[in-house]
C-alpha positions as CSV (number, residue, x, y, z in Angstrom):
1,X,0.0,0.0,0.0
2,X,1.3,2.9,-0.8
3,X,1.2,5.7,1.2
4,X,1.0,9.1,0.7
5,X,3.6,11.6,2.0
6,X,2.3,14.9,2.9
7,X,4.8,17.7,3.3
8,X,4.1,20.5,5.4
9,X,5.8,23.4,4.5
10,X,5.7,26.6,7.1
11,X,2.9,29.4,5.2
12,X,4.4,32.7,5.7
13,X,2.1,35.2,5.9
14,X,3.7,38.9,4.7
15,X,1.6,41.5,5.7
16,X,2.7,45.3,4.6
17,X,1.8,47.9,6.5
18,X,0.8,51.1,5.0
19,X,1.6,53.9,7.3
20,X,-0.6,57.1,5.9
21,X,1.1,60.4,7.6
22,X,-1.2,63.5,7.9
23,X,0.3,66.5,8.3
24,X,-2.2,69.0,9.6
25,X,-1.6,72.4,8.2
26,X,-1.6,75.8,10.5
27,X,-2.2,79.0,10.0
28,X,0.1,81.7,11.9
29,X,-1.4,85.4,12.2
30,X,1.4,87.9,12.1
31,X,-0.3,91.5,13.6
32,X,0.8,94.7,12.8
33,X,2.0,97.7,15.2
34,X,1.6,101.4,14.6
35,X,3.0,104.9,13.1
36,X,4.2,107.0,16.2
37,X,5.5,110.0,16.2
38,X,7.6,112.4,18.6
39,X,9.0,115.3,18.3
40,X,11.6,117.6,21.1
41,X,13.6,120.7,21.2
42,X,16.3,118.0,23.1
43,X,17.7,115.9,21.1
44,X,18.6,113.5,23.7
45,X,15.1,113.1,24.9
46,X,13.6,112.0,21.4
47,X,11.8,108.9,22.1
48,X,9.7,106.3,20.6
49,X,6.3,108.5,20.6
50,X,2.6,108.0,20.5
51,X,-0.1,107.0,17.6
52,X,-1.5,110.5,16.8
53,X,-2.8,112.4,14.1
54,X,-1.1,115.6,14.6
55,X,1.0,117.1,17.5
56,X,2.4,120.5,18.5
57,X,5.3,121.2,18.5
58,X,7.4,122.7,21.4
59,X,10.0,124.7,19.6
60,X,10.2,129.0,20.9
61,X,9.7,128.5,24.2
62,X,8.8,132.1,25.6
63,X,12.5,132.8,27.4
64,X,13.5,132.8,23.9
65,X,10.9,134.2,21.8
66,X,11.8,138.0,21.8
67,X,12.7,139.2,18.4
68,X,14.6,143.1,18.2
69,X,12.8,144.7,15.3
70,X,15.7,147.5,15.6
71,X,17.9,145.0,14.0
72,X,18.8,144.9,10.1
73,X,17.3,141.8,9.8
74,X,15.1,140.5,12.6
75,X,14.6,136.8,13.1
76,X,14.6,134.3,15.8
77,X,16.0,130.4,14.9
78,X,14.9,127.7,16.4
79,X,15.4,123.6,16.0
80,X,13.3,120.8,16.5
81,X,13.9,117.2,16.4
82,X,11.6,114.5,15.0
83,X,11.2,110.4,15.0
84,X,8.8,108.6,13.1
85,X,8.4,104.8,14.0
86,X,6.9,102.5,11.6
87,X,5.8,99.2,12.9
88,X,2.4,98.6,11.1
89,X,3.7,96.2,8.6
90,X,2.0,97.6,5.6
91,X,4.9,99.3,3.9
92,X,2.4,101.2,2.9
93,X,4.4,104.6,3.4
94,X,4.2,107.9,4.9
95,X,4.7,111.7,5.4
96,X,5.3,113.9,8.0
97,X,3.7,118.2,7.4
98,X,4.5,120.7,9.8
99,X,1.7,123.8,9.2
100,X,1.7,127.4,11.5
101,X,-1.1,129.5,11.5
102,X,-1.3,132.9,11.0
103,X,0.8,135.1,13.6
104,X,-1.7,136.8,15.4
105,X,-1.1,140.0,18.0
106,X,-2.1,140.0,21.0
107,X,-4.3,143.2,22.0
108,X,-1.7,146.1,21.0
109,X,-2.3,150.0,21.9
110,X,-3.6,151.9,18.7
111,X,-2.0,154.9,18.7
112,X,-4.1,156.7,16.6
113,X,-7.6,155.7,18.9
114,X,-9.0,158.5,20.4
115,X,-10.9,156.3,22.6
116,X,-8.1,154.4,24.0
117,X,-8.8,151.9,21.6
118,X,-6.7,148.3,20.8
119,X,-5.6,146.9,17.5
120,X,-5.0,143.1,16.4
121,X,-2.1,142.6,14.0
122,X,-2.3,139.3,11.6
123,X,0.7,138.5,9.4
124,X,0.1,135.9,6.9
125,X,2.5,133.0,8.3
126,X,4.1,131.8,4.6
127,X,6.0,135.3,4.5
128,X,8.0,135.2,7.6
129,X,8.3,131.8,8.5
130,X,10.4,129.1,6.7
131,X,12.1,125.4,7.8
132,X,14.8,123.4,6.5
133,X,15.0,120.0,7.5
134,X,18.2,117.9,7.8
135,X,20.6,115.3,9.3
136,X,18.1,112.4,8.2
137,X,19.3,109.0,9.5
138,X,17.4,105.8,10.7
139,X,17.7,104.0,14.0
140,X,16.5,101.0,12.0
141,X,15.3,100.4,8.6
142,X,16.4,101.1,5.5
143,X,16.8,105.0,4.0
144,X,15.8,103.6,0.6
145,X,13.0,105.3,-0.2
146,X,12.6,107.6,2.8
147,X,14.0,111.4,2.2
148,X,13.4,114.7,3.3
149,X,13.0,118.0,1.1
150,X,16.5,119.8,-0.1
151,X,16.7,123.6,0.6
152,X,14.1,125.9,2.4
153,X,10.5,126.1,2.2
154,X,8.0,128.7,3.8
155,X,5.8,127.4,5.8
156,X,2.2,127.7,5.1
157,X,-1.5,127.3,7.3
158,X,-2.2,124.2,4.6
159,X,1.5,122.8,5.9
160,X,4.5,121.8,4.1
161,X,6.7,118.0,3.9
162,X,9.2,117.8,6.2
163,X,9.8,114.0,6.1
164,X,8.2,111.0,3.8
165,X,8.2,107.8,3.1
166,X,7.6,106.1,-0.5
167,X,4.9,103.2,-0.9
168,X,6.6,100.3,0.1
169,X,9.2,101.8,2.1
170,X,9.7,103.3,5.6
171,X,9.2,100.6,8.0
172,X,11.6,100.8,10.7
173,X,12.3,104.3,12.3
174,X,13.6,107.1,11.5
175,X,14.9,110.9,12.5
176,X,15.8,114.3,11.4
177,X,16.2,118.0,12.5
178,X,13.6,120.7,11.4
179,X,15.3,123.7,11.5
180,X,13.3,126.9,11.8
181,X,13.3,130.8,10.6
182,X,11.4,133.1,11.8
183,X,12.2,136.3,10.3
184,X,9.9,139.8,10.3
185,X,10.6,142.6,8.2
186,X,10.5,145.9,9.5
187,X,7.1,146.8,7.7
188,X,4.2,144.3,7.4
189,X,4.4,142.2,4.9
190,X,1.4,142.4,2.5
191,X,-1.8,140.3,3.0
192,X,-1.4,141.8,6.8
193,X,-4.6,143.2,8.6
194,X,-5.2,145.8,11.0
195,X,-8.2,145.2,13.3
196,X,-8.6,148.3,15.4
197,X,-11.2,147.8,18.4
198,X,-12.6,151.0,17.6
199,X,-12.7,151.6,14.2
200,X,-14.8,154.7,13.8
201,X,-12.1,156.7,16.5
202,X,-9.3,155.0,14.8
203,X,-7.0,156.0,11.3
204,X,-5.9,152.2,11.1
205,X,-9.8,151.1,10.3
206,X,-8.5,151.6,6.4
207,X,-6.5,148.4,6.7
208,X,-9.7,146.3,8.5
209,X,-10.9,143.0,7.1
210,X,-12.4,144.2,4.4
211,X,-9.1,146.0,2.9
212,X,-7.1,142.8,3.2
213,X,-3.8,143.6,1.9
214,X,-4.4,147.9,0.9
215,X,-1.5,149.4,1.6
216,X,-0.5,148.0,4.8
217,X,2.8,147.0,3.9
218,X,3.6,150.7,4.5
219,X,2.6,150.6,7.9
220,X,6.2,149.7,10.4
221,X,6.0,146.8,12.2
222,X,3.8,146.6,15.5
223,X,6.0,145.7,18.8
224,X,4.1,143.4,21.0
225,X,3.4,139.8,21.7
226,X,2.5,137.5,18.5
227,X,1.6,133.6,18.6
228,X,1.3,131.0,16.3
229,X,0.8,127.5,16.5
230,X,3.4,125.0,14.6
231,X,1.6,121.6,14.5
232,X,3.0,118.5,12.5
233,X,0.6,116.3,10.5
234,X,1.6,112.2,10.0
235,X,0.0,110.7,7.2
236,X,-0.9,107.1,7.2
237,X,0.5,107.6,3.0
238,X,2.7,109.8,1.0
């Protein structure tokens, strides 16, 4: 009888493993800071400033505001010193204006009042008043693209570019002096006007409001106390 042999072989199973790797994607929000300004009459106290719109600045500080008319040519210099941070992340550029209004008088004696009458003196700003900026570096940044204007420019009550920015340039920070001017002639310039208090007992009532500018430039120049305001504008763009 024959019998049959059976050979048992060992059965390898082989079993692959598929290993699937997800790799769960993540989005990362980078925020953006601000445009801050500052502005001092000490250099060394320039800071990193606040997020505003405008801000006065602090240059002729009254113990040295006095101008001698008697002078050849009066005038009265002043510096200021500026920063502009730019952190928003935009690149979007930006300018810096400084403006002045109007130098106004303060309640002066009119000598030709027979009532004992006061006069108020307004000289158009743009003719006596003029800034050169300078000294523009950056504390970080790049200057590519960020300048200021060359030579002198009168200021006016609309303002006038001090320091800008380009799109797509200016982020970092960023200073310069603003050098100011401010010189009066010894007769008012034209586009002066002479409010008297009293016009009907007063000679001056010819250059009132409504003679802007008629003849006044022949009248000498008024002694008393004058103000005007200097205010920088930051735009969020050139």
């Amino acid at each position: 009888m024959n019998k049959k042999l059976g050979l048992s072989l060992p059965f390898v199973l082989i079993i692959s493993l598929f290993l699937s790797l997800v790799v769960l994607g993540a989005n990362v929000g980078v925020s953006g800071g601000e445009l801050k300004f500052d502005s001092n009459t000490d250099p060394l106290e320039l800071e990193e400033g606040d997020e505003v719109a405008t801000s006065n600045s602090g240059i002729f500080p009254a113990a040295e505001s006095t101008i001698d008319v008697s002078t050849a040519i009066p005038a009265l210099t002043a510096v200021d010193y500026i920063r502009l941070d730019d952190d928003r992340g935009t690149h979007a550029g930006w300018s810096v204006k400084v403006s002045a209004s109007n130098l106004t008088s303060a309640a002066l004696t009119d000598p030709t009042s027979t009532t004992s009458g006061t006069v108020v003196i307004t000289i158009p700003v743009a003719s006596v008043f003029a800034v050169v900026t300078n000294n523009l570096n950056r504390l970080s940044g790049s200057l590519k693209g960020v300048s200021v204007p060359s030579g002198s420019a009168a200021i006016t009550t609309g303002g006038v570019n001090v320091m800008n920015a380009v799109s797509g340039r200016g982020s970092g920070a960023y200073k310069a002096n603003v050098n100011y001017t401010l010189t009066l002639p010894n007769y008012l310039p034209p586009g002066s006007t002479v409010v008297p208090s009293a016009p009907s007992t007063s000679s001056l009532d010819e250059f009132a409001a409504e003679d802007i500018g008629a003849g006044v430039e022949d009248l000498g120049l008024f002694a008393g106390s004058y103000s005007t305001t200097v205010t920088y504008a930051i735009s969020q763009a050139p």
